[in-house]
VOGU-3710 file (C-alpha; in Angstrom, 3 decimals, decimal comma):
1> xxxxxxxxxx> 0,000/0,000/0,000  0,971/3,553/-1,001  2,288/5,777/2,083  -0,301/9,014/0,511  -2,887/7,782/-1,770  -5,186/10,761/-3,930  -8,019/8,810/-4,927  -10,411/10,733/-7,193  -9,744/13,848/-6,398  -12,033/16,507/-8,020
11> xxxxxxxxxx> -12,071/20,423/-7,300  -14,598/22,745/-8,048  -14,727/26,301/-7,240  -18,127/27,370/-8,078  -18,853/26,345/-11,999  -14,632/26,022/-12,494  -13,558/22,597/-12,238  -9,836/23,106/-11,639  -8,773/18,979/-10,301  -10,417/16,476/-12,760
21> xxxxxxxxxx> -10,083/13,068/-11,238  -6,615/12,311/-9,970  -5,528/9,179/-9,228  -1,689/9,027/-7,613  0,183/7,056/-5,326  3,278/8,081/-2,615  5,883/5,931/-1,713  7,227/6,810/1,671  10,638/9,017/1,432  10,154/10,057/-2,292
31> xxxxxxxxxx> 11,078/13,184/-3,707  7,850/14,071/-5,793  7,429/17,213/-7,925  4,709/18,757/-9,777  4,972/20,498/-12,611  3,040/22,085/-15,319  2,515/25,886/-16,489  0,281/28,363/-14,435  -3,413/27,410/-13,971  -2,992/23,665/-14,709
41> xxxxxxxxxx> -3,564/22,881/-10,797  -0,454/21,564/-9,567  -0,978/24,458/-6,441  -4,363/23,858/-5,669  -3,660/19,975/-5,863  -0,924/20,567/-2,981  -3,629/22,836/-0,825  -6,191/19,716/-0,602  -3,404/17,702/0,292  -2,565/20,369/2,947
51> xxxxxxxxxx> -5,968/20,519/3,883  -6,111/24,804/2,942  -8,434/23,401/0,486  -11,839/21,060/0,938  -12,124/18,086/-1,717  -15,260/18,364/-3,897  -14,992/14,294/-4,128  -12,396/12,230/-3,734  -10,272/10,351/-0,849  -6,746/11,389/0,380
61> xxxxxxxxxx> -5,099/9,003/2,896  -1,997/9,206/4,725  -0,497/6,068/6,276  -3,486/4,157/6,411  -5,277/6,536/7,708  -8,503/8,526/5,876  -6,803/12,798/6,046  -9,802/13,628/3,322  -12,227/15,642/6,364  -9,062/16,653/8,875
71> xxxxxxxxxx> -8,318/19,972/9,331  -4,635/21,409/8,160  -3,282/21,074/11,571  -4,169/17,299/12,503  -3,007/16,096/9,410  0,673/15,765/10,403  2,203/17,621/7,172  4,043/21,076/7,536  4,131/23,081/4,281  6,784/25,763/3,181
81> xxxxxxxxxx> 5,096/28,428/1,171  6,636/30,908/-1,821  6,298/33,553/0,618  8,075/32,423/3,400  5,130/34,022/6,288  7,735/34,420/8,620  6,330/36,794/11,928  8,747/39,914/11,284  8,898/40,497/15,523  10,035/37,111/16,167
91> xxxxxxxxxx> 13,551/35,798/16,028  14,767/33,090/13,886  14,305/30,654/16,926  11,188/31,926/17,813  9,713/31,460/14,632  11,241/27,769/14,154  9,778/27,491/17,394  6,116/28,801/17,334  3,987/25,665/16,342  5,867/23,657/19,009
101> xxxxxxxxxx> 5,559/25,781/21,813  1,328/26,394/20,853  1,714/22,280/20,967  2,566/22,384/24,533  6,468/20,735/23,769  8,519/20,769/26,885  11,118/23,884/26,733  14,141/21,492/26,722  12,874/19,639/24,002  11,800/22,419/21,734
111> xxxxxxxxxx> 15,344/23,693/22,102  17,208/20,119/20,937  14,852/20,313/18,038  15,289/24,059/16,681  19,302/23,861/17,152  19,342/20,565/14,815  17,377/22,073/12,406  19,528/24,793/12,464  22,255/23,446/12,434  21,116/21,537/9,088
121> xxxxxxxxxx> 20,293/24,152/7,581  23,405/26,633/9,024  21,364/29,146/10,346  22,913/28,495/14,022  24,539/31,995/14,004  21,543/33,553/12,938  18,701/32,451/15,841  18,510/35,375/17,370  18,024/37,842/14,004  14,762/38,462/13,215
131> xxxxxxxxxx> 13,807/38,206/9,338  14,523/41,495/8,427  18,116/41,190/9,152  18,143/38,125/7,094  18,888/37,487/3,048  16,132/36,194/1,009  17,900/32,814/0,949  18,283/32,986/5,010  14,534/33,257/5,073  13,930/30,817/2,852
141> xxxxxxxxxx> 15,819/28,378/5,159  14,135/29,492/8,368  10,568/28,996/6,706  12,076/25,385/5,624  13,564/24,753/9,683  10,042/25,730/10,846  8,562/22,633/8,991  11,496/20,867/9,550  11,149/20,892/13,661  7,571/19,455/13,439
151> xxxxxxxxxx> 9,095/15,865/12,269  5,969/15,641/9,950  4,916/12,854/7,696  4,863/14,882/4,354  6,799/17,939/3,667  4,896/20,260/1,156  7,216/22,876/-0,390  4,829/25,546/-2,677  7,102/27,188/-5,328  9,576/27,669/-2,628
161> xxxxxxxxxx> 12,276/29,161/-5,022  9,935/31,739/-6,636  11,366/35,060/-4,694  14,673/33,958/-5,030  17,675/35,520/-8,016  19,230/32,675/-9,804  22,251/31,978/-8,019  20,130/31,737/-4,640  18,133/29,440/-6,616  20,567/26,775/-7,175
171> xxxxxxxxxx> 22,300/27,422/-4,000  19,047/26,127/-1,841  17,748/23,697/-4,775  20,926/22,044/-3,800  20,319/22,207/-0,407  16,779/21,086/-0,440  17,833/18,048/-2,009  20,814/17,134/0,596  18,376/18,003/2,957  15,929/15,575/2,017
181> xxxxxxxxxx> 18,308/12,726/1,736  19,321/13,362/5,103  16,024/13,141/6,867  14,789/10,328/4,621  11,183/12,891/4,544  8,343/12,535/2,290  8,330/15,297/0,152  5,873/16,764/-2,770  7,466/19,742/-4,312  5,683/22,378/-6,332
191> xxxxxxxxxx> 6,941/24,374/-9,301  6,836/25,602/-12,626  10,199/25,196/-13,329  10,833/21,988/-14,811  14,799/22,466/-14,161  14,146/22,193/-10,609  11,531/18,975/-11,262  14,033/17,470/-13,407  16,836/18,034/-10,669  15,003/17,600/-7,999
201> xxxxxxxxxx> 12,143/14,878/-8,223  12,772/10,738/-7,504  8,989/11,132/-10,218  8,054/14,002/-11,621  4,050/14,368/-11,963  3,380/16,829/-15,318  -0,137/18,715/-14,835  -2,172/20,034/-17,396  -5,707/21,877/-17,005  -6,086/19,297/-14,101
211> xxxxxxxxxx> -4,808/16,413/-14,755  -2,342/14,227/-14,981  -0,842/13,474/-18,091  2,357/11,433/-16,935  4,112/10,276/-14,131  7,614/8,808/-14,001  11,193/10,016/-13,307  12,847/12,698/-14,704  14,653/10,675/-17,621  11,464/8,562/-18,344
221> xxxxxxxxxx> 9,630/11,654/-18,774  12,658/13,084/-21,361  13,056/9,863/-23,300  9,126/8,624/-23,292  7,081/11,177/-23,337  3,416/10,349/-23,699  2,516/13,317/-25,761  2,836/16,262/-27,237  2,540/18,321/-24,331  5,304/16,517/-21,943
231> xxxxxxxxxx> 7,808/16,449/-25,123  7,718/20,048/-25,098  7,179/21,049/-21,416  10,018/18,510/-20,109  13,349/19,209/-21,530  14,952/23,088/-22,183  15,048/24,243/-24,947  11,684/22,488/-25,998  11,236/19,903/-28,155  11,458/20,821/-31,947
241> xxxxxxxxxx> 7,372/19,676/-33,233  7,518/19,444/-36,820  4,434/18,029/-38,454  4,831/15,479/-40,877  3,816/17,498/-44,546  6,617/20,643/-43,379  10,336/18,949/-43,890  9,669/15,423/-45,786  13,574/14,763/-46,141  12,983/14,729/-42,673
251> xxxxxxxxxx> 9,739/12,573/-42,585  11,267/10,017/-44,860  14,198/9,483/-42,491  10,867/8,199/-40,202  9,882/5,612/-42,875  6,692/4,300/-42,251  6,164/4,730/-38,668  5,094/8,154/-39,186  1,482/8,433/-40,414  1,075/11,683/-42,608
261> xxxxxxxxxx> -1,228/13,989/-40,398  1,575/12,845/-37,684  4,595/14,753/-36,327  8,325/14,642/-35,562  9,735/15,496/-32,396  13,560/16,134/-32,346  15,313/17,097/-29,229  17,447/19,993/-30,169  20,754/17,802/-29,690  18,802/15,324/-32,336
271> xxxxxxxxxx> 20,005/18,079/-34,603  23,202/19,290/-36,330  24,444/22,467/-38,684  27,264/21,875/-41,381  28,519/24,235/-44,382  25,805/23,771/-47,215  28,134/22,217/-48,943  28,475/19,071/-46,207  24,929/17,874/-47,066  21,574/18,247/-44,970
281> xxxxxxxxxx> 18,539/20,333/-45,406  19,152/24,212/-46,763  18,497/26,371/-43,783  19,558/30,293/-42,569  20,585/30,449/-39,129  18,215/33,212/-37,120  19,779/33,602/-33,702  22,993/32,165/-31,690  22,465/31,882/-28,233  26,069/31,251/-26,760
291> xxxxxxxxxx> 25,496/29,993/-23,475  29,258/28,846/-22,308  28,970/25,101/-22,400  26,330/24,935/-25,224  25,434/26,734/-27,758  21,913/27,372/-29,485  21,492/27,873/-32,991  18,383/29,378/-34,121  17,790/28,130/-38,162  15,035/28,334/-40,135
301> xxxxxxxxxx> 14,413/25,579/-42,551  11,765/26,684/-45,361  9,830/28,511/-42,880  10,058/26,362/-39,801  11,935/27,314/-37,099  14,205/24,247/-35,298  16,574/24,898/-32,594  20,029/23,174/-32,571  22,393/22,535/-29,583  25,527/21,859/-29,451
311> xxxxxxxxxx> 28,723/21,836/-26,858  31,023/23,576/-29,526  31,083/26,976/-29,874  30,327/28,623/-33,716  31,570/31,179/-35,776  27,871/31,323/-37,350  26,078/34,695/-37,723  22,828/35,703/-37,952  21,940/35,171/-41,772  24,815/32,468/-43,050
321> xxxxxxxxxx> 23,398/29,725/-44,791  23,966/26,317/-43,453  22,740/22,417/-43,605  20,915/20,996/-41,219  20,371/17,006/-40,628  19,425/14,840/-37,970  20,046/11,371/-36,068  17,160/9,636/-36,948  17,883/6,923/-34,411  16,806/9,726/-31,992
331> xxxxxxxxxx> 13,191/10,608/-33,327  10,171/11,068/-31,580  6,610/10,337/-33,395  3,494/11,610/-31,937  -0,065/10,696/-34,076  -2,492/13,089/-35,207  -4,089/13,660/-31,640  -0,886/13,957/-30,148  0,239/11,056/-28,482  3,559/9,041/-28,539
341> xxxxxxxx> 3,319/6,323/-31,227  7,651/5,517/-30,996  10,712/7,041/-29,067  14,259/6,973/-30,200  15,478/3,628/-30,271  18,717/4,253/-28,036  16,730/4,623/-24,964  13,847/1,923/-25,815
//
């Protein structure tokens, strides 16, 4: 049996039905993230687990145990918000300490538990700041000690990363992860950005207009996407969706796997740019993105645009003509409606 179950969970709000019928199961100390663009209810999922949200239908149980009709605060999970909600007159320790001291923990005990957790999370030197003294990232940490000091069942982290510039973001993604291998926790993790679910997550659940549309880890999701939707959402840059009638050189390299109203999906290192002269499919490159390690050509290829990556750097410019070809042994297919008919056959 699953450690958290959601069986059938709907969510209405008024005439809106934002959760559609999920079905998922938990294992006890995963990592899980979920991921999908804005609106697709990956946030409101996580409240009815949380219990900030009622369930419209559906079960939700926790250990054996039915959570569906408990309120937030018997339900043995501790969630860390986007926002941190730290209380700006408390200390660090006080805040870390708050929901333990309203549960009546002995003084002693309360203290062994808020100096591991800060220790953990090397805020030690900072317990008797109060948040305004603190760095985003400090913050961040203190909201993640407070839910660490409970010893909950789940940990629910909601876009935790959101507030934070982009070296602060890898800094604590990092430590999140460390973090949870040390405690051995539960965790569901929320966000948008599918570099942190593909860094982060043990499975990564993708979310779309309420509901699931796969489930699996974060190289299952790369290599076998079910559709359309994950092939382009999982992976950055996305997925290159070329429908069958727009390159046919290309199509034919498919043979007769690929029905006509069908598509290609090519992963943008799927894809290479020689001189003209060196063969492949006449193309103009648009844009270079030089990123260090990799590089991103931009090409358009009789007025569709592909994106090419590669580790070596270019001398291309905006406007040289080049040939593009591809590996077809790394091809996706997808049918008419959008769903995976065959994956490349190196990772089959």
């Amino acid at each position: 049996m699953a450690y958290l179950e959601l069986n059938a969970i709907h969510k209405r709000f008024d005439d809106v039905h934002v959760i559609r019928g999920v079905d998922l199961q938990i294992q006890q100390g995963e990592f899980i993230v979920f991921v999908g663009p804005s609106g697709c209810g990956k946030s409101t999922m996580l409240r009815l687990i949380a219990g900030l949200e009622s369930t419209t239908s559906g079960s939700l149980m926790l250990d054996g145990r039915d959570i569906t009709q408990l309120p937030s605060g018997k339900r043995d999970l501790a969630m860390v918000f986007q926002s941190y909600a730290l209380y700006p007159h408390m200390s660090v320790f006080d805040n870390m300490s708050f929901a333990l001291k309203l549960a009546g923990v002995p003084r002693d005990e309360i203290r062994q538990k808020v100096e591991r957790a800060a220790a953990q999370l090397n805020l030690t030197q900072y317990l008797t700041r109060t948040p305004r003294e603190l760095s985003g990232g400090q913050r961040q940490r203190v909201a993640i000690g407070r839910a660490i000091v409970r010893a909950p069942k789940v940990f629910l982290f909601d876009e935790p990363l959101s507030n934070l510039d982009a070296a602060l973001r890898g800094n604590t993604r990092v430590e999140i992860h460390k973090l949870h291998v040390s405690l051995g926790a539960t965790t569901i993790y929320v966000t948008h950005d599918q570099v942190e679910a593909m860094t982060l997550a043990d499975r990564v659940v993708v979310f779309k207009d309420g509901l699931i549309e796969q489930v699996g880890t974060p190289l299952e999701l790369y290599d076998r996407p079910a559709n359309q939707f994950v092939a382009q959402f999982i992976g950055m840059p996305s997925m290159n969706m070329v429908s069958a009638d727009a390159i046919p050189a290309f199509s034919a390299r498919a043979g007769d796997r690929l029905t006509r109203d069908g598509f290609l999906g090519i992963r943008p290192e799927a894809l290479r740019v020689a001189a003209p002269a060196d063969g492949g499919q006449p193309a103009r490159v648009d844009l270079i993105e030089a990123l260090g390690a990799d590089t991103l050509i931009h090409v358009d290829l009789n007025g569709v645009p592909l994106v090419v990556r590669q580790s070596e750097r270019t001398a291309l410019r905006a406007g040289d003509a080049v040939g593009v070809d591809l590996d077809p042994a790394q091809l996706h297919l997808f049918d008419k409606a959008g769903q995976a008919v065959a994956h490349p056959v190196s990772v089959q």
